[in-house]
VODREN-423067 format. One record per residue: x, y, z of N, C-alpha, C, O in turn. Coordinates in nm, 3 decimals, padded with zeros to 5 digits, always signed. Example, Ala and Ser with C-alpha at 12.3 -4.5 7.8 and 13.67 -1.06 7.14 Angstrom:
# VODREN-423067
<site><n_east>+01.319</n_east><n_north>-00.569</n_north><n_up>+00.780</n_up><ca_east>+01.230</ca_east><ca_north>-00.450</ca_north><ca_up>+00.780</ca_up><c_east>+01.320</c_east><c_north>-00.330</c_north><c_up>+00.780</c_up><o_east>+01.424</o_east><o_north>-00.332</o_north><o_up>+00.846</o_up></site>
<site><n_east>+01.285</n_east><n_north>-00.225</n_north><n_up>+00.708</n_up><ca_east>+01.367</ca_east><ca_north>-00.106</ca_north><ca_up>+00.714</ca_up><c_east>+01.290</c_east><c_north>+00.003</c_north><c_up>+00.787</c_up><o_east>+01.341</o_east><o_north>+00.114</o_north><o_up>+00.804</o_up></site>
//
This chain:
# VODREN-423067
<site><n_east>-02.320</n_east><n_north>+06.655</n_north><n_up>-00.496</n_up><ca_east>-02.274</ca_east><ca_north>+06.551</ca_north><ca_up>-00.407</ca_up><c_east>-02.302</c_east><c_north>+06.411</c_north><c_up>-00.463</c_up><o_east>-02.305</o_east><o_north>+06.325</o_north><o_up>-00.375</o_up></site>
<site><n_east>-02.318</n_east><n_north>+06.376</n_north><n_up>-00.566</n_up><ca_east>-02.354</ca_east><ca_north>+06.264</ca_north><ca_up>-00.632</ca_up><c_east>-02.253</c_east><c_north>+06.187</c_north><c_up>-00.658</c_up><o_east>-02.266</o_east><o_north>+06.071</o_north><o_up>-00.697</o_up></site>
<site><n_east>-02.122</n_east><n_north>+06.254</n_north><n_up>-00.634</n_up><ca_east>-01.989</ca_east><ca_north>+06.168</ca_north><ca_up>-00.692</ca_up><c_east>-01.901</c_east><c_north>+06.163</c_north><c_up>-00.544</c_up><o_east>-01.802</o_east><o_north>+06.231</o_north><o_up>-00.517</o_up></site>
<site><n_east>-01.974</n_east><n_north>+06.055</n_north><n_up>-00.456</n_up><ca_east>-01.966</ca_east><ca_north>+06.000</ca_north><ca_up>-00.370</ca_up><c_east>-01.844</c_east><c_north>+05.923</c_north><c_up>-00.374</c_up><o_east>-01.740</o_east><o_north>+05.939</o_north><o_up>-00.309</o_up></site>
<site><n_east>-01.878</n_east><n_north>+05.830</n_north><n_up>-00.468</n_up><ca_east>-01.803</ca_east><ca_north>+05.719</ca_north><ca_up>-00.481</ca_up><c_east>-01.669</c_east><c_north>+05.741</c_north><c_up>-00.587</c_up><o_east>-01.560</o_east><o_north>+05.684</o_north><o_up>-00.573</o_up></site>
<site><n_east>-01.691</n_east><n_north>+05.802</n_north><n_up>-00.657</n_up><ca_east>-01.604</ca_east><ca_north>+05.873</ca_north><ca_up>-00.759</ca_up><c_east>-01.490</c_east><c_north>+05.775</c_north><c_up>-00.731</c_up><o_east>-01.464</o_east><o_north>+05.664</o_north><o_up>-00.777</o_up></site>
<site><n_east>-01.444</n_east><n_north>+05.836</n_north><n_up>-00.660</n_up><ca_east>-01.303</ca_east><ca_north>+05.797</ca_north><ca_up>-00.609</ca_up><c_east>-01.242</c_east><c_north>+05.671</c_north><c_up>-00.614</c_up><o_east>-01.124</o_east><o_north>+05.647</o_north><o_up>-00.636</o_up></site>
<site><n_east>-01.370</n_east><n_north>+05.564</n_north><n_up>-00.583</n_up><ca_east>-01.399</ca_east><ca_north>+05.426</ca_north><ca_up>-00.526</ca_up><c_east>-01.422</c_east><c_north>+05.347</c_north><c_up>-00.675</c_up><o_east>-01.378</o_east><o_north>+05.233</o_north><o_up>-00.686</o_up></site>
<site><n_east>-01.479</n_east><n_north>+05.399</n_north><n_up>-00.769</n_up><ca_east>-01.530</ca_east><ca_north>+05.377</ca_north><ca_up>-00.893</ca_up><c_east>-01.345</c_east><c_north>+05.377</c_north><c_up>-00.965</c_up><o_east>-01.295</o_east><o_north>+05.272</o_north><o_up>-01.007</o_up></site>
<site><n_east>-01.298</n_east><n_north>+05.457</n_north><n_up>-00.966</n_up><ca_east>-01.177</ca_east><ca_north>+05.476</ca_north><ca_up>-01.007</ca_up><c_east>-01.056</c_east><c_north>+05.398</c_north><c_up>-00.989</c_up><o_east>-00.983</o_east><o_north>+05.372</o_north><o_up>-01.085</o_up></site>
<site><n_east>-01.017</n_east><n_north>+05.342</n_north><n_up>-00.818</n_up><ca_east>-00.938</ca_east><ca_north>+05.293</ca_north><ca_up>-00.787</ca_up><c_east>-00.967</c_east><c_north>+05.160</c_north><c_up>-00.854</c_up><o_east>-00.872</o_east><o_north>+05.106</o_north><o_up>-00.909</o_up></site>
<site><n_east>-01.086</n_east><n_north>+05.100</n_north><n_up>-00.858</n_up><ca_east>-01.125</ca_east><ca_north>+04.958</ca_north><ca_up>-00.909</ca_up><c_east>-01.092</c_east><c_north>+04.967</c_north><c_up>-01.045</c_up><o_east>-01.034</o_east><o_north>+04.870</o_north><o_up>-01.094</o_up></site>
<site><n_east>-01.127</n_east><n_north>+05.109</n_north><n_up>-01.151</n_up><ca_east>-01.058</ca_east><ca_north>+05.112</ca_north><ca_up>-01.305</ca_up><c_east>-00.946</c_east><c_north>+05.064</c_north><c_up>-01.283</c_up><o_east>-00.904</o_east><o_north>+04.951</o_north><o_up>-01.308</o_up></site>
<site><n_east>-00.880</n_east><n_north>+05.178</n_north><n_up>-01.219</n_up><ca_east>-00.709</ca_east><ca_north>+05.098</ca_north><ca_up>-01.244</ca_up><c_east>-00.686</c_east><c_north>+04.971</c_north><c_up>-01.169</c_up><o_east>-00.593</o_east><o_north>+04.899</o_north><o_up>-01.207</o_up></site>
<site><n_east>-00.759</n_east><n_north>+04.934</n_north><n_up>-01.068</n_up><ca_east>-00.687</ca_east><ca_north>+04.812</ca_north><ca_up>-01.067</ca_up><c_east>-00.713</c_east><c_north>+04.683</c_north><c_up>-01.150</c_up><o_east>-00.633</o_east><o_north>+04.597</o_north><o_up>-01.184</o_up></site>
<site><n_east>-00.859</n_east><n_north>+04.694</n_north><n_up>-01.176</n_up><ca_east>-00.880</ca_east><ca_north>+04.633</ca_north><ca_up>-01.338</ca_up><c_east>-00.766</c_east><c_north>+04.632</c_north><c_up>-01.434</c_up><o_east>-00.699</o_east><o_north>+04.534</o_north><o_up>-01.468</o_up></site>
<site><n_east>-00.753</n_east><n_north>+04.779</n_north><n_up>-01.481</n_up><ca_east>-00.661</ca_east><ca_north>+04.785</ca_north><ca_up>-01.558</ca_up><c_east>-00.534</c_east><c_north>+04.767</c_north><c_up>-01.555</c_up><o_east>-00.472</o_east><o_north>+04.761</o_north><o_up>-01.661</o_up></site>
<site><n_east>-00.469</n_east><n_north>+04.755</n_north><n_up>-01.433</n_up><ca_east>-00.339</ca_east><ca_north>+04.678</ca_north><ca_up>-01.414</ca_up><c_east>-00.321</c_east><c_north>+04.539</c_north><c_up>-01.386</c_up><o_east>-00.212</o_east><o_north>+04.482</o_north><o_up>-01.390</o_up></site>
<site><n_east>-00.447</n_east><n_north>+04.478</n_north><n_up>-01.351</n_up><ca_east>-00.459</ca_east><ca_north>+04.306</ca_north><ca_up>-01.367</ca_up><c_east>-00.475</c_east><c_north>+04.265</c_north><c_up>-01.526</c_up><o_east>-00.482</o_east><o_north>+04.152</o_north><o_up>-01.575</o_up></site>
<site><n_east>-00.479</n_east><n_north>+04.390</n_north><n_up>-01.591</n_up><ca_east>-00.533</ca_east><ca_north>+04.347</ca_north><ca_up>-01.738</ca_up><c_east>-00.387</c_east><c_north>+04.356</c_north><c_up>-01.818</c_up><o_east>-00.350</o_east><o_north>+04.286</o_north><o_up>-01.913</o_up></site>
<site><n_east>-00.339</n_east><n_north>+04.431</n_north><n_up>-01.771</n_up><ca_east>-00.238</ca_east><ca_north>+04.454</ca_north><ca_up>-01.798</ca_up><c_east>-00.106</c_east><c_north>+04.307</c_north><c_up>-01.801</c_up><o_east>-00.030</o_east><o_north>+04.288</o_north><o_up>-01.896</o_up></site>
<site><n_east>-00.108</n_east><n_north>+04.258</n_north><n_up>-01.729</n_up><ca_east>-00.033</ca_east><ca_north>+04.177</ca_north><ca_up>-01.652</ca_up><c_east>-00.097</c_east><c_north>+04.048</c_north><c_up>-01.679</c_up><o_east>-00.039</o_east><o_north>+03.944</o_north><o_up>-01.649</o_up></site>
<site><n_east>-00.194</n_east><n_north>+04.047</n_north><n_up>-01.726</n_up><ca_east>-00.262</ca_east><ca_north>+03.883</ca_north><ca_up>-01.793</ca_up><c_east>-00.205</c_east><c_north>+03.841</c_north><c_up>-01.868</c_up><o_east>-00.182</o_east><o_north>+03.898</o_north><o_up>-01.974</o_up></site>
<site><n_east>-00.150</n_east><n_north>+03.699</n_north><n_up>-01.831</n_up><ca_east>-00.061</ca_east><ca_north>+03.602</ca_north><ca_up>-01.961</ca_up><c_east>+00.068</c_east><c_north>+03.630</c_north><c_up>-01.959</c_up><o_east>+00.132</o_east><o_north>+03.553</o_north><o_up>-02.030</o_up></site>
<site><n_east>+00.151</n_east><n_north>+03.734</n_north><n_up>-01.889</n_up><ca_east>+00.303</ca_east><ca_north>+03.730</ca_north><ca_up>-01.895</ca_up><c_east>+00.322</c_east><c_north>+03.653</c_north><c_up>-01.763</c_up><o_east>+00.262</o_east><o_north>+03.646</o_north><o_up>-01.656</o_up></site>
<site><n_east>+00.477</n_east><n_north>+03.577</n_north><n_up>-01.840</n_up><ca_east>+00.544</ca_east><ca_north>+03.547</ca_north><ca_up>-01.733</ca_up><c_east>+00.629</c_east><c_north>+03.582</c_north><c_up>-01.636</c_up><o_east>+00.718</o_east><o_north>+03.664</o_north><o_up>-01.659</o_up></site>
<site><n_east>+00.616</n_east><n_north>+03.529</n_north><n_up>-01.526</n_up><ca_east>+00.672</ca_east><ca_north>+03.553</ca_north><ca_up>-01.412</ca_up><c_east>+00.861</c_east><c_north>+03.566</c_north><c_up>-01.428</c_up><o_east>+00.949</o_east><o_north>+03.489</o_north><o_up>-01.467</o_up></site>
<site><n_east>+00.860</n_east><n_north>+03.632</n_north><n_up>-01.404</n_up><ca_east>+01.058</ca_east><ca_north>+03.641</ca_north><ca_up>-01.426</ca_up><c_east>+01.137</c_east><c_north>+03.556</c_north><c_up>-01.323</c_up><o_east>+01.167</o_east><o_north>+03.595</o_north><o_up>-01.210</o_up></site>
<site><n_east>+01.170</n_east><n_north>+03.419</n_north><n_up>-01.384</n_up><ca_east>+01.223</ca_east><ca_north>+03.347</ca_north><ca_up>-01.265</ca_up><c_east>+01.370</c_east><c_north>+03.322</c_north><c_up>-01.303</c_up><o_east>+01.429</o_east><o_north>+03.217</o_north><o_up>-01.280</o_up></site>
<site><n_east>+01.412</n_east><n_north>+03.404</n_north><n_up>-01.351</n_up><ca_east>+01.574</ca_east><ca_north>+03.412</ca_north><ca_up>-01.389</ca_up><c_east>+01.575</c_east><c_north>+03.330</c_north><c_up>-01.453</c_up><o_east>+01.660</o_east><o_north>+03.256</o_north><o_up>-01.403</o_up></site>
<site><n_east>+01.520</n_east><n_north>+03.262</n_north><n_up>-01.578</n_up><ca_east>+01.575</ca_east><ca_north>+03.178</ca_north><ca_up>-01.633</ca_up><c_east>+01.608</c_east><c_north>+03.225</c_north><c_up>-01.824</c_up><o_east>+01.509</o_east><o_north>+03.276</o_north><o_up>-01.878</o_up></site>
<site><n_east>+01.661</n_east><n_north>+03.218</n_north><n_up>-01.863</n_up><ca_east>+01.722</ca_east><ca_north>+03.245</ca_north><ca_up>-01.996</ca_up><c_east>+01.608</c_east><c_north>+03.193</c_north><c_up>-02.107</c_up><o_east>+01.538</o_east><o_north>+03.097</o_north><o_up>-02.076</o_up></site>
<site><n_east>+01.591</n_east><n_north>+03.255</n_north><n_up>-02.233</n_up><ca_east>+01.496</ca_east><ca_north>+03.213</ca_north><ca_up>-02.315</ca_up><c_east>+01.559</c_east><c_north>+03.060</c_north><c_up>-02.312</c_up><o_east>+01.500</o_east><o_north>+02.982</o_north><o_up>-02.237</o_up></site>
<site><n_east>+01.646</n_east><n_north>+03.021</n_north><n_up>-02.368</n_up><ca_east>+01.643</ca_east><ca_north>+02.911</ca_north><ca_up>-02.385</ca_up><c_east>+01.635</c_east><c_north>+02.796</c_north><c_up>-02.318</c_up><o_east>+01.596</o_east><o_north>+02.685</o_north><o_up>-02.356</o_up></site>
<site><n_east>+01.690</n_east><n_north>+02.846</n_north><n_up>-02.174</n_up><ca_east>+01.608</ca_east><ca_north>+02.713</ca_north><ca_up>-02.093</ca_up><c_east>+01.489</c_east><c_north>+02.719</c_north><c_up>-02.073</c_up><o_east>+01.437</o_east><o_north>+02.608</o_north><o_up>-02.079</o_up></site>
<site><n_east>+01.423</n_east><n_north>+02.796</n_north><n_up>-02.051</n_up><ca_east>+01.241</ca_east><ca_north>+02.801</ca_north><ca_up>-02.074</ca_up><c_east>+01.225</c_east><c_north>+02.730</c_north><c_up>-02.171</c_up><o_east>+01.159</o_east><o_north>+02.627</o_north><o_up>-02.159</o_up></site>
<site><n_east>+01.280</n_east><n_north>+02.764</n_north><n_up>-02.288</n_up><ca_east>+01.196</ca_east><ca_north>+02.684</ca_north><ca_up>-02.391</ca_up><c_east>+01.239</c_east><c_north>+02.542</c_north><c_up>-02.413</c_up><o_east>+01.158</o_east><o_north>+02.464</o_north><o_up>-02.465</o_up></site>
<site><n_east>+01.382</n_east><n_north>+02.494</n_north><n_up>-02.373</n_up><ca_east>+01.395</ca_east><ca_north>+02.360</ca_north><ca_up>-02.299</ca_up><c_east>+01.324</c_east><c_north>+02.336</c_north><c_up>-02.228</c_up><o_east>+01.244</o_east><o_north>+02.259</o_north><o_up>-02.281</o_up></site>
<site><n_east>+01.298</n_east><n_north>+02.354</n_north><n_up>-02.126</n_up><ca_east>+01.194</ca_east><ca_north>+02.345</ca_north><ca_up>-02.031</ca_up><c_east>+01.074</c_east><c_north>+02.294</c_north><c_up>-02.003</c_up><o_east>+01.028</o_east><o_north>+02.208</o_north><o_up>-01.929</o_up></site>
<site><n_east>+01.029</n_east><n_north>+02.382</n_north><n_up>-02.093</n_up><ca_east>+00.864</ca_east><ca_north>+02.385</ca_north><ca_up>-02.222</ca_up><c_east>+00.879</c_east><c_north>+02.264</c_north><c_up>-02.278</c_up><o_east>+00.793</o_east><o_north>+02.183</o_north><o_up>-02.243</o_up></site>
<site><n_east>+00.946</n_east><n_north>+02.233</n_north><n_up>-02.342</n_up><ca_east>+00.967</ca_east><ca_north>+02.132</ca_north><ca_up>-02.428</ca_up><c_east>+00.953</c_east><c_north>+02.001</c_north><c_up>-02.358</c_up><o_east>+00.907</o_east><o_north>+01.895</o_north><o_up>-02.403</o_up></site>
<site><n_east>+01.009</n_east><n_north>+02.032</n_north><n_up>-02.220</n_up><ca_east>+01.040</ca_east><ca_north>+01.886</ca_north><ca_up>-02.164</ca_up><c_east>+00.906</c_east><c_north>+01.850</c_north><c_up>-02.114</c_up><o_east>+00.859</o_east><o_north>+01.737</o_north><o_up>-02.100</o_up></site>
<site><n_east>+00.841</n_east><n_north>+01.993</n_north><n_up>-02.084</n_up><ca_east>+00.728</ca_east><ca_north>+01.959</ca_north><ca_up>-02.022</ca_up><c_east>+00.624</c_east><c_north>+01.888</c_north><c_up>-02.079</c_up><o_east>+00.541</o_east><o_north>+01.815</o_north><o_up>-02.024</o_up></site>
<site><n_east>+00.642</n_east><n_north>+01.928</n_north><n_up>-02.231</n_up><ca_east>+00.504</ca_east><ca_north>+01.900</ca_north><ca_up>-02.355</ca_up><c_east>+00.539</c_east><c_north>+01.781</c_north><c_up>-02.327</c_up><o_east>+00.440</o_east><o_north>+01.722</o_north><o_up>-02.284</o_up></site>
<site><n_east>+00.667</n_east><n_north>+01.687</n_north><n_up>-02.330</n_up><ca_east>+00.699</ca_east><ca_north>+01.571</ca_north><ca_up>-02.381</ca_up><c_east>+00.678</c_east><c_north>+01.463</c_north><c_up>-02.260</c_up><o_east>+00.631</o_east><o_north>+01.353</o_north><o_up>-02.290</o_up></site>
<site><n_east>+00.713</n_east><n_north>+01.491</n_north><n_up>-02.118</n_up><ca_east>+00.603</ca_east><ca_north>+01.432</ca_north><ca_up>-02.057</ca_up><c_east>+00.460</c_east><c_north>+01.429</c_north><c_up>-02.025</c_up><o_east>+00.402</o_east><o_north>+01.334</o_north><o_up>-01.972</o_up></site>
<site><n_east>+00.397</n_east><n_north>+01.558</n_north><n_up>-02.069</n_up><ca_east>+00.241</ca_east><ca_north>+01.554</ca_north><ca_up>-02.102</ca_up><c_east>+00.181</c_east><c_north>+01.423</c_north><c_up>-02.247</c_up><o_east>+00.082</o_east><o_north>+01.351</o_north><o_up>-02.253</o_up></site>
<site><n_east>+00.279</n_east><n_north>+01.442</n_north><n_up>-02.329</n_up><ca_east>+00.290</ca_east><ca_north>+01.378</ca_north><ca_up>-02.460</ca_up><c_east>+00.265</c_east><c_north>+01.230</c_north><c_up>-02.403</c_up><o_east>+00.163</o_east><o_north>+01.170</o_north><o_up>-02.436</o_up></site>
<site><n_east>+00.361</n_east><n_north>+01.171</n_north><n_up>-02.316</n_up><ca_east>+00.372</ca_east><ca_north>+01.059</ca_north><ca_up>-02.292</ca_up><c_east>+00.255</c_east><c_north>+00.998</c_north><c_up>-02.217</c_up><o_east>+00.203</o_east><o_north>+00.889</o_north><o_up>-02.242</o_up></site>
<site><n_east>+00.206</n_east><n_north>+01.117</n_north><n_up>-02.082</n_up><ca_east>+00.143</ca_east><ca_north>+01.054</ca_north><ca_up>-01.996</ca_up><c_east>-00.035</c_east><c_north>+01.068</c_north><c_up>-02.110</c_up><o_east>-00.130</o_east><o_north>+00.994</o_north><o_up>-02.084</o_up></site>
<site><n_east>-00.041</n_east><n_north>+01.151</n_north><n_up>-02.200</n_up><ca_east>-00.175</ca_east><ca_north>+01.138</ca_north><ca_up>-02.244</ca_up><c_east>-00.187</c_east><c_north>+00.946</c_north><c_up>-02.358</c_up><o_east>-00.284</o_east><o_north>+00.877</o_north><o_up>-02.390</o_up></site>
<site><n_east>+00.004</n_east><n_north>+00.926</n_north><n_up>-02.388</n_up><ca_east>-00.010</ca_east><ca_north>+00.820</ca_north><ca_up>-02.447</ca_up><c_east>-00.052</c_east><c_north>+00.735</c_north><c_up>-02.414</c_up><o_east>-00.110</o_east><o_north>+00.659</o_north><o_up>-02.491</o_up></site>
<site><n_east>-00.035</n_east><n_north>+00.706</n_north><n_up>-02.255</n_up><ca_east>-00.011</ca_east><ca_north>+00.598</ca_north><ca_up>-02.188</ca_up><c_east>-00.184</c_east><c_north>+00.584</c_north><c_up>-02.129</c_up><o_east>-00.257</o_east><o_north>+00.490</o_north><o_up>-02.099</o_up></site>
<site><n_east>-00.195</n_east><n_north>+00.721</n_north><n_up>-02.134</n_up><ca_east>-00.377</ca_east><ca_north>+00.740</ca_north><ca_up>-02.100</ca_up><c_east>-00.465</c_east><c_north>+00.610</c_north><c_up>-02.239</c_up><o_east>-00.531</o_east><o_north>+00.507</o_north><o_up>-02.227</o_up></site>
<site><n_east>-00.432</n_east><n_north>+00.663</n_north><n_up>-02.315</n_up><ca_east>-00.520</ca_east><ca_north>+00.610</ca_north><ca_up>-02.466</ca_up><c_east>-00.458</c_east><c_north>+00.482</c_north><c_up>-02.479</c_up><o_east>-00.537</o_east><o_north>+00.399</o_north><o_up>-02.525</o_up></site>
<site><n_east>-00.334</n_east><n_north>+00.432</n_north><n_up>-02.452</n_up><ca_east>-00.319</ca_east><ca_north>+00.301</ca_north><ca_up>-02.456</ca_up><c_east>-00.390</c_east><c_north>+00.191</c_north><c_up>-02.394</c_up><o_east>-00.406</o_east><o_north>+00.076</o_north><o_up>-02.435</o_up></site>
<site><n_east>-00.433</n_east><n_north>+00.254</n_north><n_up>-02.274</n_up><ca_east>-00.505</ca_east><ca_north>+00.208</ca_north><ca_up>-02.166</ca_up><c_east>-00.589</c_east><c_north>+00.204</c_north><c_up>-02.157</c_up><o_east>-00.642</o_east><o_north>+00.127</o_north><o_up>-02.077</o_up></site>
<site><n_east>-00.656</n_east><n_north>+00.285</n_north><n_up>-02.233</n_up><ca_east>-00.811</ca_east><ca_north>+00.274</ca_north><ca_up>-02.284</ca_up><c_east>-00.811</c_east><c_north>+00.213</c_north><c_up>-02.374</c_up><o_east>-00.920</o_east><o_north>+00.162</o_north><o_up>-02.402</o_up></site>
<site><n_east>-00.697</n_east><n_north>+00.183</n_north><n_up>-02.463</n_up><ca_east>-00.744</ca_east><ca_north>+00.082</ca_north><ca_up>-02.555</ca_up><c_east>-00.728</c_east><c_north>-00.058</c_north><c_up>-02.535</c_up><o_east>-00.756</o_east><o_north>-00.147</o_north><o_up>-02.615</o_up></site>
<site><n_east>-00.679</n_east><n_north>-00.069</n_north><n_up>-02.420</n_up><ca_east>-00.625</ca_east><ca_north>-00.242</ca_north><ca_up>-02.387</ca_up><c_east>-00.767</c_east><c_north>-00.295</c_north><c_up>-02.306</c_up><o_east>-00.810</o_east><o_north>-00.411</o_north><o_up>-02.313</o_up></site>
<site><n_east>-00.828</n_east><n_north>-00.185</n_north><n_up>-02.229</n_up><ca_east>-00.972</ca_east><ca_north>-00.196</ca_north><ca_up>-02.181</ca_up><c_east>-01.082</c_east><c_north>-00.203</c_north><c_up>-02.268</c_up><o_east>-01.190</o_east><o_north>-00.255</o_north><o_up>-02.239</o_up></site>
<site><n_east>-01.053</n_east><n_north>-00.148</n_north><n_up>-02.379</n_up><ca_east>-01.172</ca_east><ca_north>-00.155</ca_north><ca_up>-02.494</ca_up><c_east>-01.197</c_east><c_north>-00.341</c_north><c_up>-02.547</c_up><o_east>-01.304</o_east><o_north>-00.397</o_north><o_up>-02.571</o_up></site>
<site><n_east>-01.049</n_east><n_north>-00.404</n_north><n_up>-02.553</n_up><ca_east>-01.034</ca_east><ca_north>-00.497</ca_north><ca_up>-02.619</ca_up><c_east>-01.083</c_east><c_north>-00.648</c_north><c_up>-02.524</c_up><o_east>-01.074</o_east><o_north>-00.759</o_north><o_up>-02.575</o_up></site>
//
């Protein structure tokens, strides 16, 4: 009678193992490789800008 939990021990493997599974893919939102990676792109390029505009600004405060 020691394998009480057995059962309980198990369901948590797999569900481990199907969150593990599923780490880092994306979500399927109907969109075509290539607009994703338009997309992507557009996104880097306002990150791009707003980190510019960050360091500019620190440098007009430095001065």
């Amino acid at each position: 009678m020691a394998r009480g939990n057995q059962r309980d021990k198990a369901r948590e493997k797999a569900a481990k193992a199907k969150a593990d599974a599923t780490k880092g893919q994306r979500k399927d939102d109907g969109k075509s490789f290539r607009q994703r990676q338009e997309d992507d792109a557009e996104k880097m390029r306002q990150k791009q800008a707003a980190a510019l505009a960050k360091k500019e600004a620190e440098v007009g405060k430095a001065k």
